[in-house]
PyMOL commands that place a pseudoatom at each C-alpha (Angstrom):
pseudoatom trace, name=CA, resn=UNK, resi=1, chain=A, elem=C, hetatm=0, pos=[0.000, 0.000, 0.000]
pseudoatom trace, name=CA, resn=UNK, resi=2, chain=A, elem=C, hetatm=0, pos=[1.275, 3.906, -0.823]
pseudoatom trace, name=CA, resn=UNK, resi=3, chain=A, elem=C, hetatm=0, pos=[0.553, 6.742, 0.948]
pseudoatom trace, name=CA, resn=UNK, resi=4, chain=A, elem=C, hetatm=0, pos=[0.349, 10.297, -0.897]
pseudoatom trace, name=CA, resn=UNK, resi=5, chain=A, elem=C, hetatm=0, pos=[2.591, 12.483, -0.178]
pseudoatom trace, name=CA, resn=UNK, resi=6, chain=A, elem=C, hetatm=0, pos=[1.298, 15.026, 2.279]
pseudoatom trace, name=CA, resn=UNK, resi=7, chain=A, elem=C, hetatm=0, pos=[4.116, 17.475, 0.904]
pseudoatom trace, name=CA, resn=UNK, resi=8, chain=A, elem=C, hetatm=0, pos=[6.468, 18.051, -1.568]
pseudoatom trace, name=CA, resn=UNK, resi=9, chain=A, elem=C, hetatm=0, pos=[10.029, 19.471, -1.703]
pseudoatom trace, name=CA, resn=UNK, resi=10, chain=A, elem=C, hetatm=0, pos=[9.354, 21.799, -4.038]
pseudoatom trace, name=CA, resn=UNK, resi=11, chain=A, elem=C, hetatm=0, pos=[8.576, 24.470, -1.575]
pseudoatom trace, name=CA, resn=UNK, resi=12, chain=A, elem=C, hetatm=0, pos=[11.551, 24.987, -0.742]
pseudoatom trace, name=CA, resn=UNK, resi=13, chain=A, elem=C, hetatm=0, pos=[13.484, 27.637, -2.159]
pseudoatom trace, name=CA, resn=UNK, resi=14, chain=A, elem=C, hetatm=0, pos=[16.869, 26.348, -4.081]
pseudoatom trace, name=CA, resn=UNK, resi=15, chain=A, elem=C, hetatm=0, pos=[19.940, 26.910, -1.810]
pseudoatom trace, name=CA, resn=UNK, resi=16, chain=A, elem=C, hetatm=0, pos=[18.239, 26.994, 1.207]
pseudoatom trace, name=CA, resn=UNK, resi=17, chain=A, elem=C, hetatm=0, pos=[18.714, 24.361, 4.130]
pseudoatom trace, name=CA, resn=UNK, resi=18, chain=A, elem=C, hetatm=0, pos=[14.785, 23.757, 5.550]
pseudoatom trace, name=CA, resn=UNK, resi=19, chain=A, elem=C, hetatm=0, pos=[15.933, 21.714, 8.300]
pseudoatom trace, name=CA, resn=UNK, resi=20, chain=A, elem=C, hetatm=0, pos=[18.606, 21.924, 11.195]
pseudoatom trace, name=CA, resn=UNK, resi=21, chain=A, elem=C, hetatm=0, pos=[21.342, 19.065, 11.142]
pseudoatom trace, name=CA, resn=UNK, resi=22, chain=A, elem=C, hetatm=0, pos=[19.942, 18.013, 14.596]
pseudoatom trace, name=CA, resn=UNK, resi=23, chain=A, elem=C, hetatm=0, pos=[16.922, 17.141, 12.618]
pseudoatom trace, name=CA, resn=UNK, resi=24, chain=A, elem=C, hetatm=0, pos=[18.356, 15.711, 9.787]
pseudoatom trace, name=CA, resn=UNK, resi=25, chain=A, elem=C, hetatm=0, pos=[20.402, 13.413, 12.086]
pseudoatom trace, name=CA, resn=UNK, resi=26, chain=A, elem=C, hetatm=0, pos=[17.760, 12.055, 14.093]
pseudoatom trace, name=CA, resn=UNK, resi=27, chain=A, elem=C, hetatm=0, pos=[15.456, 11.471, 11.229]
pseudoatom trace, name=CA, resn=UNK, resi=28, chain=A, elem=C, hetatm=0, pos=[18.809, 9.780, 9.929]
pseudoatom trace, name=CA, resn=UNK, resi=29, chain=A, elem=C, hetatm=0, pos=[18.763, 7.658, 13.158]
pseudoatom trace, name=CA, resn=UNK, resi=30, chain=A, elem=C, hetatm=0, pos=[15.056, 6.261, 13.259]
pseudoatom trace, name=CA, resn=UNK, resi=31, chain=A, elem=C, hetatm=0, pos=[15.368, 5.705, 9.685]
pseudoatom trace, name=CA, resn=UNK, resi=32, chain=A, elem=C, hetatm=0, pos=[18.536, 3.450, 10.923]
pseudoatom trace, name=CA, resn=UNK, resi=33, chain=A, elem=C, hetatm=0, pos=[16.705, 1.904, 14.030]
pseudoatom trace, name=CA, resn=UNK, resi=34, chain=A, elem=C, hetatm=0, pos=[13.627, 1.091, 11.463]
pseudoatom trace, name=CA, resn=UNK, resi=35, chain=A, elem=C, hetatm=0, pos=[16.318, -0.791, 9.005]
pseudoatom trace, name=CA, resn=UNK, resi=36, chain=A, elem=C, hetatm=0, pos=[17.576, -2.494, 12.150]
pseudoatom trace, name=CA, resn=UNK, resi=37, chain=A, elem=C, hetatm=0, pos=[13.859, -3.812, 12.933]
pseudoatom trace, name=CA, resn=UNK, resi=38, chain=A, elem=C, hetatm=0, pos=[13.022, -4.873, 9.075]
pseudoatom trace, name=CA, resn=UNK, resi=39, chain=A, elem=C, hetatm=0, pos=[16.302, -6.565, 8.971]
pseudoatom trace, name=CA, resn=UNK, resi=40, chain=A, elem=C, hetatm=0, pos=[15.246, -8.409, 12.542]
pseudoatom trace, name=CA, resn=UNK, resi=41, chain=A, elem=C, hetatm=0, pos=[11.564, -8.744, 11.006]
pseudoatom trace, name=CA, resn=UNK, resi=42, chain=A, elem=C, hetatm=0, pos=[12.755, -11.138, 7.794]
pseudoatom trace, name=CA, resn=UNK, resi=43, chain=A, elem=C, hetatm=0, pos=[15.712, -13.192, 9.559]
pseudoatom trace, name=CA, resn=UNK, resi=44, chain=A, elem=C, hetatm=0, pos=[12.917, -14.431, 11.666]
pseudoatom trace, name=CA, resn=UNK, resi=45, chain=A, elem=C, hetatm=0, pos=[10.638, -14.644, 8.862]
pseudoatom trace, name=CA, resn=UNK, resi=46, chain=A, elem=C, hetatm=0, pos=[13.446, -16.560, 6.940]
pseudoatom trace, name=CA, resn=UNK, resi=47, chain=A, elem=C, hetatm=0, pos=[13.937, -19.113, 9.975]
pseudoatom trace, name=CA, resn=UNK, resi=48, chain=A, elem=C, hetatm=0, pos=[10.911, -20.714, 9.374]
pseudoatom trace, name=CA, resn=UNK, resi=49, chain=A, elem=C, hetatm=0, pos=[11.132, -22.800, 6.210]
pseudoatom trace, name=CA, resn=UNK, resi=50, chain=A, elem=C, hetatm=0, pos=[7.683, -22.874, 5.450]
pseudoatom trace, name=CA, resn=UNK, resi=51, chain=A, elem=C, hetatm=0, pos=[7.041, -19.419, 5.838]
pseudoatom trace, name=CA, resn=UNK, resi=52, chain=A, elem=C, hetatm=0, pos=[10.723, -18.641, 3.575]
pseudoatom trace, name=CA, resn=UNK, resi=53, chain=A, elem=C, hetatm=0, pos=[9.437, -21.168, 1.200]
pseudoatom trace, name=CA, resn=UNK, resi=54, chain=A, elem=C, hetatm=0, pos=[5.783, -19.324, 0.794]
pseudoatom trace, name=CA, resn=UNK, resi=55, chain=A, elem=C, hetatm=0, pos=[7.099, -15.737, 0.540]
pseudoatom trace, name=CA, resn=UNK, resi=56, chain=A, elem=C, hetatm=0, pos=[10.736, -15.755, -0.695]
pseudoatom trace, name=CA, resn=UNK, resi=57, chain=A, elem=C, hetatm=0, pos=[9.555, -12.799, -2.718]
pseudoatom trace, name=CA, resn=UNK, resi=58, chain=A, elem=C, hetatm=0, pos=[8.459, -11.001, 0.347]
pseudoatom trace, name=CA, resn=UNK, resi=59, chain=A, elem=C, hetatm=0, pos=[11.313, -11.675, 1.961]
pseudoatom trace, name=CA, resn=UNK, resi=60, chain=A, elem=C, hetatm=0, pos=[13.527, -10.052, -0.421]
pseudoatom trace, name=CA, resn=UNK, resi=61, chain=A, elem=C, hetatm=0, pos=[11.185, -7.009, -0.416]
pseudoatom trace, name=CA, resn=UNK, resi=62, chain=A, elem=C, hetatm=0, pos=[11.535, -6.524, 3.419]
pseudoatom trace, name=CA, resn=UNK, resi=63, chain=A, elem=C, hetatm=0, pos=[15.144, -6.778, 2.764]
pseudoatom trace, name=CA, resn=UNK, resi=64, chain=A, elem=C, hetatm=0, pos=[15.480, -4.460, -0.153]
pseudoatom trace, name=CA, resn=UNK, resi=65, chain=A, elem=C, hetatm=0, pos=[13.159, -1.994, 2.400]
pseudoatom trace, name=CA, resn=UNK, resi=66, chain=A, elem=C, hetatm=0, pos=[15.937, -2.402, 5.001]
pseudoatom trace, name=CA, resn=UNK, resi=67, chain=A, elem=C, hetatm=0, pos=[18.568, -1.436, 2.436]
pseudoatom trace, name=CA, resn=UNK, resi=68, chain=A, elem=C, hetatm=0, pos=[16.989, 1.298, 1.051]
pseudoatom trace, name=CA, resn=UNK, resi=69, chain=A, elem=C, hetatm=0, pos=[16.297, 2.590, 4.697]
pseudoatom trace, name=CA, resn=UNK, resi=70, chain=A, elem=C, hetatm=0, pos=[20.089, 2.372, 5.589]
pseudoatom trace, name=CA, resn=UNK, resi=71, chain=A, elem=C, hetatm=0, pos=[21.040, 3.675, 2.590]
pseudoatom trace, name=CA, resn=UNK, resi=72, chain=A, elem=C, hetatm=0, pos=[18.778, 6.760, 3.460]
pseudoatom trace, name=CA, resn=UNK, resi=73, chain=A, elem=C, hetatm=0, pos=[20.120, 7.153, 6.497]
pseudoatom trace, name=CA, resn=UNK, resi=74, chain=A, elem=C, hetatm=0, pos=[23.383, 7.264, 5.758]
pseudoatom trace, name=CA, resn=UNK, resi=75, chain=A, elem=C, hetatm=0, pos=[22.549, 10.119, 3.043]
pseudoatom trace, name=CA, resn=UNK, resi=76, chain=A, elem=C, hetatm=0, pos=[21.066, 12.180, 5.686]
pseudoatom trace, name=CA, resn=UNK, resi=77, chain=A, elem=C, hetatm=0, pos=[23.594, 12.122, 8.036]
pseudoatom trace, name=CA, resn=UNK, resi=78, chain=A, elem=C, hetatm=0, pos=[26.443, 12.326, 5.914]
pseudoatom trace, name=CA, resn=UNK, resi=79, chain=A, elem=C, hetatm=0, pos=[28.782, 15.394, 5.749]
pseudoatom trace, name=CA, resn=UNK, resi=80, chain=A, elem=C, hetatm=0, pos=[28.882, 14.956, 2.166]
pseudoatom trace, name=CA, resn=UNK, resi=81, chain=A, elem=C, hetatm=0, pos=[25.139, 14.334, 0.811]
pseudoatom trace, name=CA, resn=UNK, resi=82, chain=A, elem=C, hetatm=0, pos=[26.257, 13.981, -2.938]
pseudoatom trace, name=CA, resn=UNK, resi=83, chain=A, elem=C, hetatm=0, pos=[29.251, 10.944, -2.251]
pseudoatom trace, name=CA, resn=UNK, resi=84, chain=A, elem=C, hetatm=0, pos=[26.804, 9.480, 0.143]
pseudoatom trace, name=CA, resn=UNK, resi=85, chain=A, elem=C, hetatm=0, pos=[24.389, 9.053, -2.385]
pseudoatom trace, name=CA, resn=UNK, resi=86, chain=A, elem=C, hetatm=0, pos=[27.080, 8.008, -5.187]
pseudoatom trace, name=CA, resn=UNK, resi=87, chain=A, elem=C, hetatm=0, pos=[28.015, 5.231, -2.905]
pseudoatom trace, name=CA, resn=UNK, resi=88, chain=A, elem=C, hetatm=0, pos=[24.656, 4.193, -2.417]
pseudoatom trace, name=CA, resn=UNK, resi=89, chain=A, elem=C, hetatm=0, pos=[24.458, 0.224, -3.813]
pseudoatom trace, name=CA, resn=UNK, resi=90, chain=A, elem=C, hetatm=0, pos=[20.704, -0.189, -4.675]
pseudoatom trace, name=CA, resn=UNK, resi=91, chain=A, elem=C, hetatm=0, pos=[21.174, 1.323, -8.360]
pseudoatom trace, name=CA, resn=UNK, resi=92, chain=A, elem=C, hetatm=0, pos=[17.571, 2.646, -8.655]
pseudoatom trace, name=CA, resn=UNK, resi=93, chain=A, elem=C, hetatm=0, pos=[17.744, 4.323, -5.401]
pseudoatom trace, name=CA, resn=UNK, resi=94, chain=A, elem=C, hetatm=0, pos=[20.984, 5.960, -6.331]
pseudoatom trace, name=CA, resn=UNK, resi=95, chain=A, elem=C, hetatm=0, pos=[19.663, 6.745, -9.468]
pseudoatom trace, name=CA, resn=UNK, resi=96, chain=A, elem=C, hetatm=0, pos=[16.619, 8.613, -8.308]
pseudoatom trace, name=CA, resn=UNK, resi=97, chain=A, elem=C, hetatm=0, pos=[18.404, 10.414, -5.387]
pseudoatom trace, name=CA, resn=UNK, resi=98, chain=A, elem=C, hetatm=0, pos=[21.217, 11.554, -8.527]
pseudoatom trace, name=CA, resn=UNK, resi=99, chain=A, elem=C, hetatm=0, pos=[18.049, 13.029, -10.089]
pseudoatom trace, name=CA, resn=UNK, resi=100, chain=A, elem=C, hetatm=0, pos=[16.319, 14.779, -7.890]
pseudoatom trace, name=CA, resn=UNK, resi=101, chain=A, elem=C, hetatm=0, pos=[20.232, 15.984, -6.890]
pseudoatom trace, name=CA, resn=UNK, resi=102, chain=A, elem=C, hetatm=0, pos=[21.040, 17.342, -10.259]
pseudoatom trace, name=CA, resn=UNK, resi=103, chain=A, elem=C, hetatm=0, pos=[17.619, 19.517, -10.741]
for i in range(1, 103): cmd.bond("trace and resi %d" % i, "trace and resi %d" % (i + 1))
show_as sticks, trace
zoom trace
């Protein structure tokens, strides 16, 4: 299931930081904690054959989700946001962060 997005980006003016580091970092550290719990959430999943045989799919989803949240997290709290999001592994991710970036 998606969720709209309640608001867009494109508010802010160009050049202009709309958020204190403080924030950024502890946004940076739930998205970590919530990575942490996904990750927990599908080895469990995974120990149970029947429920890793069922939803392999699934699994990898929760996993990708975990990634991506990481991956996130790492942007946000990085001192450099653009080689944080070069070094970012999921390609479409990167991709779409390098986008948004370049506008």
């Amino acid at each position: 299931m998606t969720m709209p997005h309640a608001r867009s980006a494109d508010h802010v003016p160009r050049g202009t930081a709309p958020h204190s580091a403080a924030l950024l970092d502890a946004i940076s550290a739930r998205l970590g904690r919530f990575a942490e719990d996904a990750e927990t959430f599908g080895i469990v999943l995974c120990s149970d054959p029947a429920v890793a045989g069922k939803h392999l799919v699934q699994l990898q989803q929760i996993d990708r989700l975990a990634q991506s949240l990481r991956e996130m997290a790492d942007v946000l709290a990085a001192r450099d946001p653009a080689a944080a999001v070069a070094a970012i592994r999921l390609g479409d991710l990167r991709n779409a962060l390098e986008r948004v970036a370049s506008h």
